[in-house]
PDB file with SEQRES, HELIX, SHEET and CRYST1 records, atoms N, CA, C and O in Angstrom:
SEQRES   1 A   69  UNK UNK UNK UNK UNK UNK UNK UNK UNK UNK UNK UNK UNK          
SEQRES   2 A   69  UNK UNK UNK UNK UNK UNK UNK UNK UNK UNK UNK UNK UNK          
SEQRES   3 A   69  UNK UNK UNK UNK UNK UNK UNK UNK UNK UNK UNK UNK UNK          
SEQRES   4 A   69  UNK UNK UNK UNK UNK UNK UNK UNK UNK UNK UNK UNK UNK          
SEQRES   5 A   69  UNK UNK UNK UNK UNK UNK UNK UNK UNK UNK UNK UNK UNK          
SEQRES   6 A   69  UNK UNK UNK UNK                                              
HELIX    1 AA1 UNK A   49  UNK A   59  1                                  11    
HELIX    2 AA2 UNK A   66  UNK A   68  5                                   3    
SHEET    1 AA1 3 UNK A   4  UNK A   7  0                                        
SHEET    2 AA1 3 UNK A  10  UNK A  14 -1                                        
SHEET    3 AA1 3 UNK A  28  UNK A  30 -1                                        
CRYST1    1.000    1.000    1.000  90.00  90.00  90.00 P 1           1          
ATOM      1  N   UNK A   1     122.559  81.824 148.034  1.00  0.00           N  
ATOM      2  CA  UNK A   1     121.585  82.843 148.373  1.00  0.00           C  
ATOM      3  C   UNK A   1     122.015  83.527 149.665  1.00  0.00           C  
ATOM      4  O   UNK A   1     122.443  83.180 150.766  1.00  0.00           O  
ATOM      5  N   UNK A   2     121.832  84.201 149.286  1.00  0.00           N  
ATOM      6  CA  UNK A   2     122.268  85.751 151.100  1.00  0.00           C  
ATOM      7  C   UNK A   2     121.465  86.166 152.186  1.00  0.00           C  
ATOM      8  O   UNK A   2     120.772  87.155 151.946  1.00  0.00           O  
ATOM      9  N   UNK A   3     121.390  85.772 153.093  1.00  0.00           N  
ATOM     10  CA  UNK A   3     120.878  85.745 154.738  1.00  0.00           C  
ATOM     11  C   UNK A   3     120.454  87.441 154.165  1.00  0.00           C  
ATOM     12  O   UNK A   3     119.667  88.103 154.841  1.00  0.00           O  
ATOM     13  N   UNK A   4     120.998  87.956 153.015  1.00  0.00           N  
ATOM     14  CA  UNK A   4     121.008  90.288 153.687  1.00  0.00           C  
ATOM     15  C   UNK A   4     120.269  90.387 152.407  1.00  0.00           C  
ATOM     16  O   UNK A   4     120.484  89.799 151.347  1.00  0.00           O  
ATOM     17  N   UNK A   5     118.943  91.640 152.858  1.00  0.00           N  
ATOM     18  CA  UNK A   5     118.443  91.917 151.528  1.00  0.00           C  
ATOM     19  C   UNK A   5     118.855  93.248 151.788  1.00  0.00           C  
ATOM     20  O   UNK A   5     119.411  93.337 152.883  1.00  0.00           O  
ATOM     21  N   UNK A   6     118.741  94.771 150.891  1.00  0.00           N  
ATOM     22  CA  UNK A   6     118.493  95.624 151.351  1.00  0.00           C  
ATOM     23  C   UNK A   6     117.121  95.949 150.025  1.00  0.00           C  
ATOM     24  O   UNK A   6     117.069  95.740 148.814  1.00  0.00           O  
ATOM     25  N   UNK A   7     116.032  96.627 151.169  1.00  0.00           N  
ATOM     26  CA  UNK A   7     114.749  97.032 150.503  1.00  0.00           C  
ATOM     27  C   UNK A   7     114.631  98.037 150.475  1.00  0.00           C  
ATOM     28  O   UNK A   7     115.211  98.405 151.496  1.00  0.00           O  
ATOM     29  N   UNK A   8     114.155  99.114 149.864  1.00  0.00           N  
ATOM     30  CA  UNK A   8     113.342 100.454 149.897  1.00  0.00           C  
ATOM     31  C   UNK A   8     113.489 101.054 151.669  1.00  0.00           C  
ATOM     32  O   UNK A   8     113.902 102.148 152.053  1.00  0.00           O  
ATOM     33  N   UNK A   9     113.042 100.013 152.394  1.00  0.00           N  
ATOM     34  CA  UNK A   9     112.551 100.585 153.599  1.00  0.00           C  
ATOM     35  C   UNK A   9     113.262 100.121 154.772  1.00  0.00           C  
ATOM     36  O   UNK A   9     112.784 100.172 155.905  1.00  0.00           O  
ATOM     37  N   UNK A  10     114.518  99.624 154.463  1.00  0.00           N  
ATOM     38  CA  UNK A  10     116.026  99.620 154.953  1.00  0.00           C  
ATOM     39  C   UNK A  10     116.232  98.262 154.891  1.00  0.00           C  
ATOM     40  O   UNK A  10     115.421  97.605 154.239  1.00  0.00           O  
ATOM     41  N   UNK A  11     117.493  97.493 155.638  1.00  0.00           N  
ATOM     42  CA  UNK A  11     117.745  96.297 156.009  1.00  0.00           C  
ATOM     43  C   UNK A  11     117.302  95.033 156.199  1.00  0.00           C  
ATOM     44  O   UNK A  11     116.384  95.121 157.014  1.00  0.00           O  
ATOM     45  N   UNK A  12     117.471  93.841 155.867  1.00  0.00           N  
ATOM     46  CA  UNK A  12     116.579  92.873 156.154  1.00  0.00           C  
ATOM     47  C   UNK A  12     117.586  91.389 156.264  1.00  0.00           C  
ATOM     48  O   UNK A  12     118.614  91.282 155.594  1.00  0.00           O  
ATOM     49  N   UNK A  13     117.239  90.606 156.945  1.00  0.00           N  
ATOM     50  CA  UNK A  13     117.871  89.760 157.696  1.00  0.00           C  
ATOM     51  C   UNK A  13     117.183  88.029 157.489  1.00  0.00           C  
ATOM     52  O   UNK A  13     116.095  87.973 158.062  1.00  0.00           O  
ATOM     53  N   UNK A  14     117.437  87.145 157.054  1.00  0.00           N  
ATOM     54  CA  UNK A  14     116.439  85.880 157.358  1.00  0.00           C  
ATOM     55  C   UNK A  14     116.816  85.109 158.196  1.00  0.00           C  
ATOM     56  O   UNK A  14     117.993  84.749 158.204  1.00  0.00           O  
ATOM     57  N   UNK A  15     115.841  84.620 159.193  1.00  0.00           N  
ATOM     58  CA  UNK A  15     116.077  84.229 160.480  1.00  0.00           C  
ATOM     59  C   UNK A  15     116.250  82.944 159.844  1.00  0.00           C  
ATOM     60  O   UNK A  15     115.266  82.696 159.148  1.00  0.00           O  
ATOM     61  N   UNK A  16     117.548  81.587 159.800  1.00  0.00           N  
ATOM     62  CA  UNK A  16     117.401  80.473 159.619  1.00  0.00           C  
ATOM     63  C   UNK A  16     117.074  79.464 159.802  1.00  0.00           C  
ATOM     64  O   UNK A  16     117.301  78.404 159.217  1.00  0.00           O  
ATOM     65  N   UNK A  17     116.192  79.855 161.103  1.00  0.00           N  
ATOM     66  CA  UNK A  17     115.385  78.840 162.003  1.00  0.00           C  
ATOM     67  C   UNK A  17     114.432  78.761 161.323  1.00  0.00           C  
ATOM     68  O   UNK A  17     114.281  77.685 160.743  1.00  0.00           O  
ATOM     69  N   UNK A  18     113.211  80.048 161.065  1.00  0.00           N  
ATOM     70  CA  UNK A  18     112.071  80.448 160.449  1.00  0.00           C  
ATOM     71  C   UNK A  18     112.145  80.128 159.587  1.00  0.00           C  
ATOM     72  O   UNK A  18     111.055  79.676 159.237  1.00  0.00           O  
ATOM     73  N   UNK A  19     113.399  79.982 158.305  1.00  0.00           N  
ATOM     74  CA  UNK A  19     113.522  79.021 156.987  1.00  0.00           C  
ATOM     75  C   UNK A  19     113.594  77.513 156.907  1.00  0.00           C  
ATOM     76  O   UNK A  19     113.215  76.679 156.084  1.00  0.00           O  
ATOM     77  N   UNK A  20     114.131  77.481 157.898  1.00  0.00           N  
ATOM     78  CA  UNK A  20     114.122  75.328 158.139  1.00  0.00           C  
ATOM     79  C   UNK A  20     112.274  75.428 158.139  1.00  0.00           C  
ATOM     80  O   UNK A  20     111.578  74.860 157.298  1.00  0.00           O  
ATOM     81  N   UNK A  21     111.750  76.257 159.251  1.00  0.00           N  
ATOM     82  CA  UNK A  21     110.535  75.714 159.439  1.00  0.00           C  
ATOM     83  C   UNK A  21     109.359  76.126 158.439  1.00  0.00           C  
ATOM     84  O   UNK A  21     108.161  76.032 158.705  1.00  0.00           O  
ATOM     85  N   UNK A  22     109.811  76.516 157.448  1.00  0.00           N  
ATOM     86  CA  UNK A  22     108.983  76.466 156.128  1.00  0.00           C  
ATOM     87  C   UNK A  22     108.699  78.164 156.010  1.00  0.00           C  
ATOM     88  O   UNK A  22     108.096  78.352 154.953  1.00  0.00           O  
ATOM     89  N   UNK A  23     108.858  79.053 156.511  1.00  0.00           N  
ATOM     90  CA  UNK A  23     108.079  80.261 157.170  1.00  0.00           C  
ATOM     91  C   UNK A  23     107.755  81.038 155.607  1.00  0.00           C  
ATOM     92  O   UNK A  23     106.631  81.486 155.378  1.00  0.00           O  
ATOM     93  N   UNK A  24     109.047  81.147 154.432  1.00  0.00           N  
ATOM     94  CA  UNK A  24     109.128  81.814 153.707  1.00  0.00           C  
ATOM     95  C   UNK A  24     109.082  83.127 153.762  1.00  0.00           C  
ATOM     96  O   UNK A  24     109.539  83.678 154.763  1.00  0.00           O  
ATOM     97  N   UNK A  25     108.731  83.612 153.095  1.00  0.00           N  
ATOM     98  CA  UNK A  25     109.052  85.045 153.246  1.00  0.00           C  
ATOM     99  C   UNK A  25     108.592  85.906 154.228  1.00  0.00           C  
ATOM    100  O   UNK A  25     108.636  87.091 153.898  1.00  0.00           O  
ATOM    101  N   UNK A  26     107.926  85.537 155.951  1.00  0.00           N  
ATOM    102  CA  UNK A  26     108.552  85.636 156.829  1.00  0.00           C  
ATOM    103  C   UNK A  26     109.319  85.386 157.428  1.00  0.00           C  
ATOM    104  O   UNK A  26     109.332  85.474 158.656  1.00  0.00           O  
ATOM    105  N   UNK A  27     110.089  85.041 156.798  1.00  0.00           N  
ATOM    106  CA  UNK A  27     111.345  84.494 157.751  1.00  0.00           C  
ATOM    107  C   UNK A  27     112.514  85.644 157.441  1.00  0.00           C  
ATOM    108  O   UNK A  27     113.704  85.456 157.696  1.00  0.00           O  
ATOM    109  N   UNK A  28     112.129  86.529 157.012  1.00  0.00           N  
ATOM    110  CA  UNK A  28     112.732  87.719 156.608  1.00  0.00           C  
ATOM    111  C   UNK A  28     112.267  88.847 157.557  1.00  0.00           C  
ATOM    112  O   UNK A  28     111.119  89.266 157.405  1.00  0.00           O  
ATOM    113  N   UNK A  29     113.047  89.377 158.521  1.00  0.00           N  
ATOM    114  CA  UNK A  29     112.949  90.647 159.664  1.00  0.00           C  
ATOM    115  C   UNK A  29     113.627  91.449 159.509  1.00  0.00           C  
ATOM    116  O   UNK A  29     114.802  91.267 159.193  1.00  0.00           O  
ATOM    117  N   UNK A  30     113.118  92.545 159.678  1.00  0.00           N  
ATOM    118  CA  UNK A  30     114.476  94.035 159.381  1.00  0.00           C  
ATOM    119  C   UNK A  30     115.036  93.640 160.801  1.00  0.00           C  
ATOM    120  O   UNK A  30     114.664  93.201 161.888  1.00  0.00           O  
ATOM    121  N   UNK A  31     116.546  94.213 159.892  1.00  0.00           N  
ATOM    122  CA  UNK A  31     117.999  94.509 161.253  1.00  0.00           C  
ATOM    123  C   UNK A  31     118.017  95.400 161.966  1.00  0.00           C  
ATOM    124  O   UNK A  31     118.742  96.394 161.955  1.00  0.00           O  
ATOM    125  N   UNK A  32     116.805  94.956 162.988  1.00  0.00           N  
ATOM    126  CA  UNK A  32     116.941  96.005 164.433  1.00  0.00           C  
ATOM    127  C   UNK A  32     116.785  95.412 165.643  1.00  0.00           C  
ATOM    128  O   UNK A  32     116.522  94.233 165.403  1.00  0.00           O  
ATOM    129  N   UNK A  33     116.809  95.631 167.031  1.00  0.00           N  
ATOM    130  CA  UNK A  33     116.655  95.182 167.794  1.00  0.00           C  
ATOM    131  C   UNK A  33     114.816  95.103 168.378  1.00  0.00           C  
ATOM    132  O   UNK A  33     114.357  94.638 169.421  1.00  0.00           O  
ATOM    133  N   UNK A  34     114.421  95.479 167.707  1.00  0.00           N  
ATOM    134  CA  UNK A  34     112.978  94.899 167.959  1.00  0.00           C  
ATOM    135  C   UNK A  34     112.975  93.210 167.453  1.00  0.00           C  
ATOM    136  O   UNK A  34     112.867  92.288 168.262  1.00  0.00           O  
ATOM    137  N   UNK A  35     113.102  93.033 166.081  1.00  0.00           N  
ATOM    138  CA  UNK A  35     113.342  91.610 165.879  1.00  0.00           C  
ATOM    139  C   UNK A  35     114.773  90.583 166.302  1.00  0.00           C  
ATOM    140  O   UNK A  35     114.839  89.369 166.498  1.00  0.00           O  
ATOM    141  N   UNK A  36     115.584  91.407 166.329  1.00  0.00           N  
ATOM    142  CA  UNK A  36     116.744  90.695 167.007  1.00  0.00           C  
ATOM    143  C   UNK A  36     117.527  90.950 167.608  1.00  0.00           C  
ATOM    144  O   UNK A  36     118.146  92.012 167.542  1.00  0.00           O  
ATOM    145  N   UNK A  37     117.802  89.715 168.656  1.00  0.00           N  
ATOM    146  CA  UNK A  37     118.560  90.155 170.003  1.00  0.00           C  
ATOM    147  C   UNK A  37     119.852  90.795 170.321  1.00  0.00           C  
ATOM    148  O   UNK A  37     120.633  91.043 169.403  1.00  0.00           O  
ATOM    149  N   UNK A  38     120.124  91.064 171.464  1.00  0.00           N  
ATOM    150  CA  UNK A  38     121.491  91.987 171.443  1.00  0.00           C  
ATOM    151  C   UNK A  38     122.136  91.396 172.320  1.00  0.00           C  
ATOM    152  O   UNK A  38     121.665  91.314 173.454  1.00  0.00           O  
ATOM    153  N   UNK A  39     123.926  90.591 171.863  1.00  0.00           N  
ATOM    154  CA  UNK A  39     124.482  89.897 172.857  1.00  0.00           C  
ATOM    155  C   UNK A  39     125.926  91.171 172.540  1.00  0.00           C  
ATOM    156  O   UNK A  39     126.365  91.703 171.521  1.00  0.00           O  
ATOM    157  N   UNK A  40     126.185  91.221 173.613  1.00  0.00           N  
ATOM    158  CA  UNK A  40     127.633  92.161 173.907  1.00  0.00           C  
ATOM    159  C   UNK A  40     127.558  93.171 172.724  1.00  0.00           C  
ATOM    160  O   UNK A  40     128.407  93.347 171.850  1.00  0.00           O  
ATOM    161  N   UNK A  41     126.411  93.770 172.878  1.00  0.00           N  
ATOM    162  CA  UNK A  41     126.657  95.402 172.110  1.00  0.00           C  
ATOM    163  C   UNK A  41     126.311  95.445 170.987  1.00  0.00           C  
ATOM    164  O   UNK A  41     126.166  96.446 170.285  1.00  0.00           O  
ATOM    165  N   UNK A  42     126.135  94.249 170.700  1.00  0.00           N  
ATOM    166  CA  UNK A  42     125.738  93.692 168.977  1.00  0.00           C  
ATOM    167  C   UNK A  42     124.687  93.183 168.772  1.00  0.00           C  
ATOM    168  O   UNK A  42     124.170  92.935 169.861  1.00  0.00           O  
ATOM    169  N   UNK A  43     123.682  92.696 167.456  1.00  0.00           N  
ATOM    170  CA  UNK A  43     122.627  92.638 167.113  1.00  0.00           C  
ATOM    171  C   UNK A  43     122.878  91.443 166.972  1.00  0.00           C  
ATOM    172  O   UNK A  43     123.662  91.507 166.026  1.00  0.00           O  
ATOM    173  N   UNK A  44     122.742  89.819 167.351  1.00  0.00           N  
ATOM    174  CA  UNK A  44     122.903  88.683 167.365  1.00  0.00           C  
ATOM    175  C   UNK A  44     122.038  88.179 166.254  1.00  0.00           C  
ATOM    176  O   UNK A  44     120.807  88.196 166.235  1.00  0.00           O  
ATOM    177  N   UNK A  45     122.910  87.692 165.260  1.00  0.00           N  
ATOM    178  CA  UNK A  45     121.345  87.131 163.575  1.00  0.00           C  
ATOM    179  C   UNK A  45     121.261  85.891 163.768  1.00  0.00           C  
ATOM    180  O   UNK A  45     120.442  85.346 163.028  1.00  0.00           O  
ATOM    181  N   UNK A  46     121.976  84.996 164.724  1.00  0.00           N  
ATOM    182  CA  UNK A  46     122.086  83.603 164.659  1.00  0.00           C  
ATOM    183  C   UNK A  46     120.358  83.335 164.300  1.00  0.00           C  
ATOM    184  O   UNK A  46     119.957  82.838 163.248  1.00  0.00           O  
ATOM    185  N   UNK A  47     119.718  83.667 165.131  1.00  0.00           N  
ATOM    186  CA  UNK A  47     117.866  83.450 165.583  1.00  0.00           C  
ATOM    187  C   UNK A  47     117.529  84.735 165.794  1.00  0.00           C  
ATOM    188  O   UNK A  47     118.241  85.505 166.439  1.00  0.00           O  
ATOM    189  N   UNK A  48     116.150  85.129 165.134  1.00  0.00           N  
ATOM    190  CA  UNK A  48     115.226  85.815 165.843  1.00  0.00           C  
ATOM    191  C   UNK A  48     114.716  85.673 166.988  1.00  0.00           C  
ATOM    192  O   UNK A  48     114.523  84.707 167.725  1.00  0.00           O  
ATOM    193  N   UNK A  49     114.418  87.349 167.073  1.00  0.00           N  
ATOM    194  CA  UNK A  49     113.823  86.888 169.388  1.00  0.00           C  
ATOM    195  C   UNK A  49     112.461  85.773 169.861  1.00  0.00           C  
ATOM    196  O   UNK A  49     112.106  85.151 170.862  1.00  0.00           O  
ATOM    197  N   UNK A  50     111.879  86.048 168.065  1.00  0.00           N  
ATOM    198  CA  UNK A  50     110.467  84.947 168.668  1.00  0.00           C  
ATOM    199  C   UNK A  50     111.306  83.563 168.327  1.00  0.00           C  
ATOM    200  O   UNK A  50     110.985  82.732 169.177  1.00  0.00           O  
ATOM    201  N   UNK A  51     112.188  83.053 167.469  1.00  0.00           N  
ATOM    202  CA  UNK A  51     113.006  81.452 167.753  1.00  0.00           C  
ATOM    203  C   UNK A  51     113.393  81.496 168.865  1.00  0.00           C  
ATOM    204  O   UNK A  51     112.894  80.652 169.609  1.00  0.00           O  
ATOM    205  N   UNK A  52     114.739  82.757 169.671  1.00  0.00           N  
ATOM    206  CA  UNK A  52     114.740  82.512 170.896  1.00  0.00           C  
ATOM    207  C   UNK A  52     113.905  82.299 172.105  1.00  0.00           C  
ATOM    208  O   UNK A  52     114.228  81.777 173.172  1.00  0.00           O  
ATOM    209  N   UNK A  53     112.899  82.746 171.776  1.00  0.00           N  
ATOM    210  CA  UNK A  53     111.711  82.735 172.639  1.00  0.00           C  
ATOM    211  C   UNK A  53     110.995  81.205 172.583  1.00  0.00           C  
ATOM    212  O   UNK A  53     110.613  80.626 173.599  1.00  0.00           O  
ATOM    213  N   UNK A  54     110.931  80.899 171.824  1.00  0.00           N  
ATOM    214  CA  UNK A  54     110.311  79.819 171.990  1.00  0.00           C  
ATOM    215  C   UNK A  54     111.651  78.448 172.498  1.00  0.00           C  
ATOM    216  O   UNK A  54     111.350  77.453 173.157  1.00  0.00           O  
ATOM    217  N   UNK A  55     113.117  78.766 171.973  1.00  0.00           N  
ATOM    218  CA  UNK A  55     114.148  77.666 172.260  1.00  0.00           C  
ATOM    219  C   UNK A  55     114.003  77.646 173.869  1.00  0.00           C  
ATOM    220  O   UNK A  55     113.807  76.579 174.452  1.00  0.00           O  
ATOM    221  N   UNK A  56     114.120  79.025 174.646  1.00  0.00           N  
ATOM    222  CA  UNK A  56     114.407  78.697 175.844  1.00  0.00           C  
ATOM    223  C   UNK A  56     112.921  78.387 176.326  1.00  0.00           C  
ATOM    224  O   UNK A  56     112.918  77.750 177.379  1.00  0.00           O  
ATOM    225  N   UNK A  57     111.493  78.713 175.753  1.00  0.00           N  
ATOM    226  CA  UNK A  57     110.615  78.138 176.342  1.00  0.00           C  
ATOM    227  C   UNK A  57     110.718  76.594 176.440  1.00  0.00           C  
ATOM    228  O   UNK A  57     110.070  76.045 177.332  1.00  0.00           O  
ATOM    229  N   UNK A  58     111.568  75.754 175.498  1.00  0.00           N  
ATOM    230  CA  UNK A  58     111.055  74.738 175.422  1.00  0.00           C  
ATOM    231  C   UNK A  58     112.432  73.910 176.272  1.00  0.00           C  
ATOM    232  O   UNK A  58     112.553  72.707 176.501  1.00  0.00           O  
ATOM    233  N   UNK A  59     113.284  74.948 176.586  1.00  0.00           N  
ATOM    234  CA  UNK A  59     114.324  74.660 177.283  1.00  0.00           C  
ATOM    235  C   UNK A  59     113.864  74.489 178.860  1.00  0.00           C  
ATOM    236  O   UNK A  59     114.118  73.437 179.447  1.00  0.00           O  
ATOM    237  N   UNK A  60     113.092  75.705 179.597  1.00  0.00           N  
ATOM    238  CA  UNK A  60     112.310  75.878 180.349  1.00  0.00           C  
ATOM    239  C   UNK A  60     111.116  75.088 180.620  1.00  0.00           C  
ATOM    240  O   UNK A  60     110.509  75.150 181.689  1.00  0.00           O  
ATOM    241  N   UNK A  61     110.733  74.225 179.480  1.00  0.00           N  
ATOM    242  CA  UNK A  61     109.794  73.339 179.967  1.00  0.00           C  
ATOM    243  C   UNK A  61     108.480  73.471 179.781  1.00  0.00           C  
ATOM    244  O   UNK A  61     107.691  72.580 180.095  1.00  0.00           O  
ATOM    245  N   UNK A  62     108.045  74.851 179.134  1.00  0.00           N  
ATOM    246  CA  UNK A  62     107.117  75.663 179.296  1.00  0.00           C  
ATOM    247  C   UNK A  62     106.746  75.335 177.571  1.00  0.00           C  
ATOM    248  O   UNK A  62     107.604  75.431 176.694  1.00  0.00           O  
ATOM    249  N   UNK A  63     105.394  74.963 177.326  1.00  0.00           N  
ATOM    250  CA  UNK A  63     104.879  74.814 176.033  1.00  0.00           C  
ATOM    251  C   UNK A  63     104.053  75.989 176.049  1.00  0.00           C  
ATOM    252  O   UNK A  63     103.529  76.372 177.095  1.00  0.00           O  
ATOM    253  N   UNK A  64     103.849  76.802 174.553  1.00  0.00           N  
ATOM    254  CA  UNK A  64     103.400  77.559 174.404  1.00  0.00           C  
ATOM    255  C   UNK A  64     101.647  77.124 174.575  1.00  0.00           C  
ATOM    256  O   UNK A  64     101.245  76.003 174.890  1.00  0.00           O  
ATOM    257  N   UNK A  65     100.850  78.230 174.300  1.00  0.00           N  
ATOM    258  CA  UNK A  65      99.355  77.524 174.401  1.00  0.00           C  
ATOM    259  C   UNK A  65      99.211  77.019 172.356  1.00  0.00           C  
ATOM    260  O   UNK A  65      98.655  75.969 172.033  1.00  0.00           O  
ATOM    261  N   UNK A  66      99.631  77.696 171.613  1.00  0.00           N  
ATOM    262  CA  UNK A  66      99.227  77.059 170.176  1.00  0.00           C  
ATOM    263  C   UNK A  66      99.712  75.538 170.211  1.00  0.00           C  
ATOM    264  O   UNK A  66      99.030  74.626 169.742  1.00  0.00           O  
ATOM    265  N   UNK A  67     101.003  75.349 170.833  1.00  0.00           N  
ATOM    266  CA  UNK A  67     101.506  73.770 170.262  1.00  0.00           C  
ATOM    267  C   UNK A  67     100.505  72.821 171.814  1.00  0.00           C  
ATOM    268  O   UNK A  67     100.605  71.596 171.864  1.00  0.00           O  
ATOM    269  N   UNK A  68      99.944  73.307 172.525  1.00  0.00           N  
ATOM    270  CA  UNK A  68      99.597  72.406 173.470  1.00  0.00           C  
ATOM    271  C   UNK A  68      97.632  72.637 173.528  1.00  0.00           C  
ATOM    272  O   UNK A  68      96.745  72.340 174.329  1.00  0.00           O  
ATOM    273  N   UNK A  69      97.706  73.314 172.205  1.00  0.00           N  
ATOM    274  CA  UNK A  69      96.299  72.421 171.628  1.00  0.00           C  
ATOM    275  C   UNK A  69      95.860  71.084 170.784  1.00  0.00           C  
ATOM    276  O   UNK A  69      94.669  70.827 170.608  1.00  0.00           O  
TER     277      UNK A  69                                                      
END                                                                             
């Protein structure tokens, strides 16, 4: 199965983090830099910005408020 869809309403990408964690068919983000990050000029698909967001939160030490109810 292929990480790339293309839809009607352009590009689409599945974040493989968001698929380990059950997300389903959100785990599918269009290929832009609103959903994903930009390392040296390029659109980075390893993770979406909300997986990165939460890796270095938890790298940082910092629990979000949903998981620290």
């Amino acid at each position: 199965m292929s990480r790339f869809q293309s839809r009607p309403d352009g590009e689409y990408c599945q974040c493989p983090r968001c698929a380990r964690r059950g997300y389903g068919q959100d785990s599918w983000h269009p290929v832009t830099t609103e959903y994903w990050p930009m390392n040296r000029g390029r659109l980075s698909l390893a993770r979406c910005k909300a997986c990165c967001g939460e890796v270095m939160a938890h790298k940082n030490g910092v629990v979000p408020a949903a998981e620290a109810a």
